[in-house]
N, C-alpha and C positions, 0 to 999 in steps of 0.2 A: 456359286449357285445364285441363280435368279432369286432378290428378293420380297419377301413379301410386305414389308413395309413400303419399300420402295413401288409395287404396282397400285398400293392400297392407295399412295399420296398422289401418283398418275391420275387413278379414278376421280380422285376427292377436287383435282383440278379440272378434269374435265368436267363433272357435277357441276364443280364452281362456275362456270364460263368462262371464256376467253374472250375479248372485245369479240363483239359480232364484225363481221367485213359485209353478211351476208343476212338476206332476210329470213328471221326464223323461222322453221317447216311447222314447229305444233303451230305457233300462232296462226298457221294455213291450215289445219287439220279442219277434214269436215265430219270426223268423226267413226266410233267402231264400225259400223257395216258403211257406211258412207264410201270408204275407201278399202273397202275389203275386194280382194281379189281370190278365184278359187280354180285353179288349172290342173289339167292333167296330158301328162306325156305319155304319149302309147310311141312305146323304143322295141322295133326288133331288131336284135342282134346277133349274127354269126361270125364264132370265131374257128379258125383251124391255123395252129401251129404244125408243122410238119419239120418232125428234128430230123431228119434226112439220116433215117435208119439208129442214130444213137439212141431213139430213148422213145418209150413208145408217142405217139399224135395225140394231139389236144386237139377236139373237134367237139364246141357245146355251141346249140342255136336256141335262144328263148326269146322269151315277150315280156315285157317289162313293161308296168301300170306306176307312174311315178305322179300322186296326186301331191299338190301343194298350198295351202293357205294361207293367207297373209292378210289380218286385219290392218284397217286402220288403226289409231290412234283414239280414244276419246279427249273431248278437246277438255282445254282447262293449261293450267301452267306446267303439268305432269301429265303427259298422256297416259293411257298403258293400252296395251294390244297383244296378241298373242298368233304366234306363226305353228304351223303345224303341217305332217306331212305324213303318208302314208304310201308304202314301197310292195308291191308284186312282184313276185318273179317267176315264169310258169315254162317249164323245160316244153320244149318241142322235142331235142333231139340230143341224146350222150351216151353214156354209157360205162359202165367199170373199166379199168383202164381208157381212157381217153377223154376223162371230164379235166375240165377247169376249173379249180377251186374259185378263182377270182368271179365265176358266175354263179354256180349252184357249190354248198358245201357235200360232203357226203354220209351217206349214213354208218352204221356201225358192219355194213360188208365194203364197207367203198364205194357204193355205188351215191351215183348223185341222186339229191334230192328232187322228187319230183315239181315242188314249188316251194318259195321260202316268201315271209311278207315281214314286213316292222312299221309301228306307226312310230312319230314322237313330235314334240311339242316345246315351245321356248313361252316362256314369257320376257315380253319388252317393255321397258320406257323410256318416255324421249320428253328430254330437254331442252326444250331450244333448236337444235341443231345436233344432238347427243343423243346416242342410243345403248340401250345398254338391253342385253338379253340373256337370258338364262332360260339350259335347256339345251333340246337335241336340237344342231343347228347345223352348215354345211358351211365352215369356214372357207376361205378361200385368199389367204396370205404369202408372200414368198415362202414360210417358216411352218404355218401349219394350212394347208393345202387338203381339204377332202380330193379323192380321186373319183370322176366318175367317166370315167372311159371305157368301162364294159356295161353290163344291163343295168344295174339300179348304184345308186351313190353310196359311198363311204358316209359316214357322219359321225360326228362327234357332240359328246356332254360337256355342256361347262358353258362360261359366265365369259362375253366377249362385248368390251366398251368400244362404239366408235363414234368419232368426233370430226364433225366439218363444220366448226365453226368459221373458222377460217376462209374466203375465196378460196380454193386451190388446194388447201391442206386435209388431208385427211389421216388421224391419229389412231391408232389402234391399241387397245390392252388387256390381257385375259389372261384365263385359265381356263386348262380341259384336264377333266379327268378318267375320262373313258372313251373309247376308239371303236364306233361298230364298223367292219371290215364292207367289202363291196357284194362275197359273196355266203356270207354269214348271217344271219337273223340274231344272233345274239348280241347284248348292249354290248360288252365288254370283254370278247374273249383272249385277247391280247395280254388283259391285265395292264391297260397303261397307269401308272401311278399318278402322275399328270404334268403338263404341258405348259409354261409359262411362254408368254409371248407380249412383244411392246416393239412398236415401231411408229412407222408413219410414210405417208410419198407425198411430196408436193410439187406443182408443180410452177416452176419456177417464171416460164412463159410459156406463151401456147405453143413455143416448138422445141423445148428444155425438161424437161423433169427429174425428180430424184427423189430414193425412198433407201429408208434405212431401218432394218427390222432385227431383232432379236429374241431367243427363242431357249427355252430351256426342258427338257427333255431329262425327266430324274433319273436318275441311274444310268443314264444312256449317253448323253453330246447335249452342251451348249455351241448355240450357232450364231453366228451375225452374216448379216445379208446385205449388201449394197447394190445398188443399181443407177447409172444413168443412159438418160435415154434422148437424144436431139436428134432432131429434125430442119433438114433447111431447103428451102423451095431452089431450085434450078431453073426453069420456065413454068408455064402452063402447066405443063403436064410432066415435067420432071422433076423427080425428091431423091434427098438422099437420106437417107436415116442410118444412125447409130447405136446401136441396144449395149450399152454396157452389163453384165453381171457377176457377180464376185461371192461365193460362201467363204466362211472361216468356221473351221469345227473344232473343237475340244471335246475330245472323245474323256469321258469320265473311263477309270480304270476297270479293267475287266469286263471294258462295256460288247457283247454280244457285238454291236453293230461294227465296231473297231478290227474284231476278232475274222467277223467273215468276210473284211475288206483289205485283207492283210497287214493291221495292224498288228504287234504283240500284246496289247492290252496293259501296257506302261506309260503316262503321260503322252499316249498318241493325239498328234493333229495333223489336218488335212487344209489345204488353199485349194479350190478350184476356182477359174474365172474364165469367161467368152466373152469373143468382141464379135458382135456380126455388124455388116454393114450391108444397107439393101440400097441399091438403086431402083428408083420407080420411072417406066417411061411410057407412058399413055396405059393400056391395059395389062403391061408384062413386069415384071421386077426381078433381077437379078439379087443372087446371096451370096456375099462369103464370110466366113466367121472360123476364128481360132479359139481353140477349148485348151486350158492346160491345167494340168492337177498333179499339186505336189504335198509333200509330207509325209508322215509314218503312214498315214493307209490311203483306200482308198476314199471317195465322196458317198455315206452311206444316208438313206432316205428312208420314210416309211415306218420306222422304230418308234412310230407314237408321231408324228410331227404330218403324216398323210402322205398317200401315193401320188400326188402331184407337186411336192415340195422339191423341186428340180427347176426351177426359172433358168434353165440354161438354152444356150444356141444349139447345141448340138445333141437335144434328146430329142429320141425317134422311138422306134423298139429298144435299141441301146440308148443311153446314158453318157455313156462316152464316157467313165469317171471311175475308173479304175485306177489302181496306184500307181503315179507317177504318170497316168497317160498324157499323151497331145495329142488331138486331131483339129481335122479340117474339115469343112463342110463349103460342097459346092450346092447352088440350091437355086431353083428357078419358079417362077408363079405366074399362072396367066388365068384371067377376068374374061371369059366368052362375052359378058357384055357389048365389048369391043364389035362382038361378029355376031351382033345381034340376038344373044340367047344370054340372057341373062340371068342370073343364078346359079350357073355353071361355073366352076373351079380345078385350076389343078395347080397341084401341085407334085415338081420330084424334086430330091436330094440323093446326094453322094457325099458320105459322111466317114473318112478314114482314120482310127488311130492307130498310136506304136508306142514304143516307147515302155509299154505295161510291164511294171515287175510283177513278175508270176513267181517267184522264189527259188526260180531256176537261174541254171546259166545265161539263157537268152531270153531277149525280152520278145513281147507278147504284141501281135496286133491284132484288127480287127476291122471289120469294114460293113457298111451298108447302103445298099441303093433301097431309096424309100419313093413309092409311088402313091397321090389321093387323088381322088378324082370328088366332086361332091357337088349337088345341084338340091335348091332350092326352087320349091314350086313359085310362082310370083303371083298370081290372082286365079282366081277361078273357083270353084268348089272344094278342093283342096287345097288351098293356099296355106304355104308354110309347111308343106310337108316336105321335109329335107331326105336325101338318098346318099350316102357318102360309103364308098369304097376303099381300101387303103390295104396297100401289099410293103412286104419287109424281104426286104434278100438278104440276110447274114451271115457273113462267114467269118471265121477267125482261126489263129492260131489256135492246136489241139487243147495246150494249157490255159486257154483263156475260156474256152466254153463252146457249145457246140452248135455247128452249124442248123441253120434253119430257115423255112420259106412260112412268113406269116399272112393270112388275110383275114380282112377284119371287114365287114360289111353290117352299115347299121339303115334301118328306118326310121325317121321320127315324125310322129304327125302331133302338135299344139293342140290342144284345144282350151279356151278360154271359156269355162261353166258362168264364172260368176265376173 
């Protein structure tokens, strides 16, 4: 188990300082409202899953008001400041049988909620170059990851240190103990017990990096996380890059997450890691990357640790991280820029695996072409209102899960109050 002496003495050192490399941020601070910032996102979103006759369509379209605040600092040796946030959620269109929980929860017939809202609030201090906050906050870690890929964001409770005192290095250490969901108004319905976390990434040169995280999840999986990541120029306009990433799970016994990944819930563990490699050549970039996942279950996420804690190559709608899988992913990207419209993106992939023990005699695969399309306004009266499209084809073997055609189409327009 993650110790608590052991994160207390993290804290007590980052407190303490570490030689500066870097010029300290309070000593810049110009103060609480000075450097206060106060924004709001107007998100509409439409989702429609289509299980392709297995299981009834998920079709929910709403509007989502995501306001955000973030003081300054008051200056002095000890800043303090405080962030805070408040979340809308307002159904346009769903219904009994065919809601998605991940947007609207539902009521006591089933049906979805006609709006859901949460506000919450951290307080911060900063040291030097040290922050430390406590409160509802919106991590965003290899290990604990809020998810916000449908209308309003996941967040979580709990006391999260980070440190750049360092050029380069940025050091992370916490605790959470409560999980509000994406489409939930309640703090804590999950019941997470809480969430230890300690890592760091630094980067080594400006075309090298490397972060190493861990993460402890009571009753559920401790995780450790590795990642490296280089870069090396070709010409002008040619790069090659390399995205290293690696989990290791230790599923704690009888852990639920273990159980529905097909483990047996007996000293189970899981390895998964992906290598992608991109080549960049004027406006276009080429992808390939291998995923493979070995050990007693599958790669389980989400159990307290957030819907975006998956740093891998080859998550799409699938995950690609079932037991014992291996896939590929073929994947291509092109920058309109190039053809004079800029703002404009696309992207598709073609992502296959096999290999999946399903507990049967033959193994299990599974496949997806992934299509986004997405444009950024650039100046005008609306500038910065984003339009982003994105469709999912999935098919797989019967015992793996069932076929379906997804699209997801979002709005978002910035606005910057304060």
């Amino acid at each position: 188990m993650f110790k608590h002496k052991k994160l207390a003495l993290v804290c007590a050192c980052l407190a303490a300082g570490i030689p500066l490399a870097q010029a300290s941020e309070q000593s810049e601070s110009n103060g609480f409202i000075a450097d206060s910032s106060l924004k709001l996102l107007l998100r509409n979103a439409y989702f429609n899953r289509d299980f392709k006759n297995s299981a009834p369509d998920a079709k929910v379209w709403g509007q989502g008001f995501i306001t955000t605040f973030e003081s300054g600092f008051t200056q002095g040796t000890v800043g303090v400041g405080v962030d805070a946030f408040g979340l809308l959620g307002v159904k346009l269109d769903s219904g009994r049988g065919r809601n998605y929980s991940a947007f609207f929860d539902t009521d006591g017939d089933g049906r979805p909620v006609d709006d859901l809202s949460q506000a919450g609030a951290a307080v911060k201090l900063r040291f030097s170059n040290t922050v430390v906050r406590y409160g509802n906050q919106f991590p965003s870690l290899p290990v604990l990851a809020h998810d916000d890929s449908r209308l309003l964001p996941q967040s979580f409770t709990g006391t999260l240190v980070t440190s750049n005192e360092v050029q380069g290095l940025e050091l992370n250490a916490g605790r959470f103990t409560a999980d509000s969901p994406m489409g939930d108004p309640a703090r804590d319905p999950n019941r997470l017990k809480n969430i230890d976390v300690l890592g760091g990434s630094y980067a080594l040169t400006d075309n090298l990096s490397a972060a190493l995280y861990h993460s402890d999840v009571e009753d559920v999986y401790e995780k450790y996380y590795a990642n490296l990541n280089y870069t090396t120029a070709l010409s002008d306009n040619q790069a090659l890059n390399f995205d290293f990433n690696l989990y290791r799970t230790d599923y704690d016994d009888n852990s639920a997450a273990a159980l529905d990944f097909g483990g047996d819930g007996r000293n189970d563990r899981n390895t998964i890691w992906s290598l992608a490699a991109k080549y960049s050549v004027g406006y276009h970039a080429f992808i390939i990357a291998h995923q493979r996942n070995t050990g007693d279950a599958g790669y389980a996420y989400d159990y307290g640790d957030g819907g975006s804690s998956v740093y891998l190559a080859n998550s799409y709608y699938s995950d690609f991280n079932l037991k014992d899988e291996r896939s590929w992913q073929a994947s291509y990207e092109l920058d309109f820029a190039g053809y004079g419209v800029p703002g404009l993106r696309y992207k598709f992939a073609y992502v296959r695996g096999d290999n999946i023990d399903t507990g049967g005699d033959k193994e299990g695969t599974e496949r997806e072409l992934f299509n986004q399309v997405s444009y950024t306004v650039q100046n005008g009266a609306v500038k910065d209102l984003s339009v982003r499209l994105r469709n999912s084809i999935y098919r797989s073997s019967n015992d793996v899960g069932p076929d379906l055609n997804e699209i997801r189409a979002f709005v978002e327009y910035p606005l910057s109050i304060l």
